[in-house]
C-alpha positions in Angstrom: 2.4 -31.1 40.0 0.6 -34.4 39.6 -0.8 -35.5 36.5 -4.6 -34.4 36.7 -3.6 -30.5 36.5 -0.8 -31.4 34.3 -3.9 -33.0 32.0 -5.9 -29.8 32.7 -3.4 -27.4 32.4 -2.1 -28.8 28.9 -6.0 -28.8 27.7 -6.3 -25.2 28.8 -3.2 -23.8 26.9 -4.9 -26.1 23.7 -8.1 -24.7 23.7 -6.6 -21.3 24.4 -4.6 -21.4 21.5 -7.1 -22.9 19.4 -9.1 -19.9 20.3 -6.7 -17.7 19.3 -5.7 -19.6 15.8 -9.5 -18.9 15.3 -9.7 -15.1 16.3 -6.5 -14.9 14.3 -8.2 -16.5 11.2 -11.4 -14.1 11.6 -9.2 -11.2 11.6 -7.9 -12.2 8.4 -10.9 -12.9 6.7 -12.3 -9.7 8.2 -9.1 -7.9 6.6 -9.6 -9.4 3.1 -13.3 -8.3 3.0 -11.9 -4.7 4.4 -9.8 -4.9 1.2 -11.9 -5.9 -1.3 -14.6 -3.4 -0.6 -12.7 -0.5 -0.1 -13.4 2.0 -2.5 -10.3 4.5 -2.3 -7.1 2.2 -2.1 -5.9 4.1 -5.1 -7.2 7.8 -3.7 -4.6 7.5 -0.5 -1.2 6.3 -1.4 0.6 8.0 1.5 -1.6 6.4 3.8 -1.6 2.6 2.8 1.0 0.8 4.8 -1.0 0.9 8.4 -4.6 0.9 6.6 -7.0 -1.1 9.1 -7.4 -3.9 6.4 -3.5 -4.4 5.8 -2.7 -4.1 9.3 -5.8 -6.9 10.6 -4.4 -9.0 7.5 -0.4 -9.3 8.5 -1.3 -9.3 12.5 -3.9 -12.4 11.9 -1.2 -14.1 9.7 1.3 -13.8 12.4 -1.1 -14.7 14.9 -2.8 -17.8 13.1 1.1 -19.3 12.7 2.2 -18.6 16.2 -0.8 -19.9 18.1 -0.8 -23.0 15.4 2.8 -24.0 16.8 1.3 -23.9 20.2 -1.3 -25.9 19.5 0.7 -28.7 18.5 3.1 -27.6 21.2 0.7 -28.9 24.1 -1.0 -31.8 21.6 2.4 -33.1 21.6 3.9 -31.6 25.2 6.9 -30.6 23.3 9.3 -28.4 25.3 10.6 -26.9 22.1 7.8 -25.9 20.4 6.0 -24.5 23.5 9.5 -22.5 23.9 9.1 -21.5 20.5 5.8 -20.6 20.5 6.3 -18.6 24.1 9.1 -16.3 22.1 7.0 -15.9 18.8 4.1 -14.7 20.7 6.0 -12.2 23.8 7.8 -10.5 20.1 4.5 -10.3 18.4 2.5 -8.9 21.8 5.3 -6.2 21.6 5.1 -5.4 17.8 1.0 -5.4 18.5 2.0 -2.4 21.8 4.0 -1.0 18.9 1.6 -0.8 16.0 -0.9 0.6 18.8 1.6 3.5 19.6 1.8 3.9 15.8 -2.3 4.1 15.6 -2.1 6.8 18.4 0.5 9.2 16.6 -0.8 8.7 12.9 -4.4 9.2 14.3 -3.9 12.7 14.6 -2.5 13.5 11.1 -5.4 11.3 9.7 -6.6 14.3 7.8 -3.3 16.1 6.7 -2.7 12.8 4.7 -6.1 12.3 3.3 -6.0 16.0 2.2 -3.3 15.5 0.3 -3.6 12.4 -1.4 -7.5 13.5 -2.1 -6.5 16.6 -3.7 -4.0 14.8 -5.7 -5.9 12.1 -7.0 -8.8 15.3 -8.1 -6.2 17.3 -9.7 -5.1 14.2 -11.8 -8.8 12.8 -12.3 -9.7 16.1 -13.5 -7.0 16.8 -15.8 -7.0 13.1 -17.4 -8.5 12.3 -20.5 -12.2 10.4 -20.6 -10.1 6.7 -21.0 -7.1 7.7 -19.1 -6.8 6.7 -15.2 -9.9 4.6 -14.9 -9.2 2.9 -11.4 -8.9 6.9 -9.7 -12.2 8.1 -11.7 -14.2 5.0 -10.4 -12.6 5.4 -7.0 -13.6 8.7 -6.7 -16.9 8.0 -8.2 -17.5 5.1 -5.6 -16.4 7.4 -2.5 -18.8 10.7 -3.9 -21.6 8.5 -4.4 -21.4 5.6 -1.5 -20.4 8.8 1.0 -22.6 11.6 -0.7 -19.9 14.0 -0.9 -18.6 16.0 -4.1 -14.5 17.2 -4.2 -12.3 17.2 -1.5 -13.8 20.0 0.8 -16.7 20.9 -2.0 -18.2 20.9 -5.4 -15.9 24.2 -6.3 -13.2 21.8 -6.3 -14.1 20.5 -9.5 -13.5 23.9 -10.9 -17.1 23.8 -12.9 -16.5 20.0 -14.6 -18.1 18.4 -12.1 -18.9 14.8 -12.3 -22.0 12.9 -12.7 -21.1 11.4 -9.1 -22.0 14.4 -7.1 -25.2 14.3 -8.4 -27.8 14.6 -5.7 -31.0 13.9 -6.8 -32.9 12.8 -10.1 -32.5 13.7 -13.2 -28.8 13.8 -13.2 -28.2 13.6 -16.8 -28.6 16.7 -17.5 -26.1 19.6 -18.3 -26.8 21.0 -14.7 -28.0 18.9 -11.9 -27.9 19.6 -8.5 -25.1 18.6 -6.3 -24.1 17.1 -2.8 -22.4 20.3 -0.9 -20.3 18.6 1.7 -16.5 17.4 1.1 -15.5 14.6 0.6 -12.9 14.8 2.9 -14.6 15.0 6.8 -17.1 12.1 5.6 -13.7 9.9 4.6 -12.1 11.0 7.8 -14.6 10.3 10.0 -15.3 6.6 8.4 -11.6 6.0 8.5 -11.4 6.6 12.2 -14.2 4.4 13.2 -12.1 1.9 11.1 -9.1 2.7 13.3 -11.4 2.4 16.8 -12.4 -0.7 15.9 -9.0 -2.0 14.8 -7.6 -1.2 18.1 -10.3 -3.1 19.5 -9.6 -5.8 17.7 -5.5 -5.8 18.6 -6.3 -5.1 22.2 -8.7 -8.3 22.6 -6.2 -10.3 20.6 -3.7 -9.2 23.0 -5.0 -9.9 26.3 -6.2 -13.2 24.9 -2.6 -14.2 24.0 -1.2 -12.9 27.3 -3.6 -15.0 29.1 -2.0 -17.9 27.1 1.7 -17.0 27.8 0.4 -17.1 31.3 -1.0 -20.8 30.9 1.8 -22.1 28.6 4.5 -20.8 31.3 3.7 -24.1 34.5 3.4 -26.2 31.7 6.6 -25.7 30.2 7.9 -25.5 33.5 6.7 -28.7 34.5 8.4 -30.3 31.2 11.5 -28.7 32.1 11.9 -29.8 35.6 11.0 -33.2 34.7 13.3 -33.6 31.9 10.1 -34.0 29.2 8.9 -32.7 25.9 11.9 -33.4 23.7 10.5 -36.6 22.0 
């Protein structure tokens, strides 16, 4: 391999990489926007280890490291840390297939765990005192008004005290004001599985974008190898 496509191929795996450290750095900042306007962390507790924001936070991390070490990797054609970035990213790419296997099975039971943890966090929102649990009662307040929903599958889950956040039209503070019918809990649902779809968009793009640089990183390292290179 002479040195022009050496020159070309170590500019292709930079600007690959670089490409990725940025995707990986959008899919953070994506994640922390997920997080800080979501309006029922507190409603679904069972739920919260593979939400769409946590799981676009730790895979960007991962993603925005790795692809940083191959970066440098073909700045400095350093056999070690293209190695090193090579392993990194195939064991990430096969925790990504992994988390996608887990989004296929746990997209199923989507509502069995939102039932629950809903009709938990009613039970104890309507059972607390008036300064007691203040994060569930605005949480639940958030999701009734922001989705236009009352209770979990109605307003009879309330049990007659419903709350001013069900409230469907003007003038709501009155004694008896007219409520939103639907639950809660297909509206929730429904929103949380487009969150899901386009999660898995996300981790399939970032996936065939970081097998197309395993695929560009594996000549170059080659060409290190059998020329006794990249160790300075």
């Amino acid at each position: 391999m002479n040195r022009s496509c050496v020159n070309y191929l170590k500019t292709l795996v930079i600007s690959l990489n670089f490409l990725c450290w940025l995707c990986g750095a959008f899919v953070v900042a994506l994640g922390e926007f997920q997080m800080m306007h979501s309006k029922f962390a507190s409603l679904v507790t069972t739920f919260w280890p593979i939400f769409p924001a946590n799981t676009l936070v730790v895979t960007g991390t991962l993603v925005t490291c790795v692809c940083y070490l191959g970066v440098f990797g073909g700045l400095k054609e350093n056999r070690c840390m293209l190695i090193s970035f090579f392993v990194l990213l195939f064991i990430l790419m096969l925790v990504e297939l992994a988390m996608a296997c887990v989004f296929l099975v746990y997209s199923r039971e989507i509502d069995t765990y939102f039932e629950k943890d809903l009709m938990q966090s009613l039970e104890i929102y309507r059972q607390s005192s008036p300064g007691s649990n203040m994060t569930i009662k605005d949480d639940f307040d958030a999701i009734q008004y922001l989705f236009r929903c009352c209770g979990v599958h109605g307003s009879a889950d309330w049990k007659g005290n419903v709350p001013i956040s069900c409230c469907s039209r003007n003038p709501c503070n009155t004694q008896i004001h007219p409520d939103w019918q639907e639950g809660c809990l297909v509206k929730l649902s429904d929103w949380f599985s487009r969150n899901y779809r386009s999660t898995g968009a996300g981790v399939v793009t970032m996936f065939i974008l970081q097998f197309i640089c395993l695929s560009v990183t594996v000549p170059l390292f080659c060409h290190f190898s059998r020329r006794g290179l990249g160790y300075q």
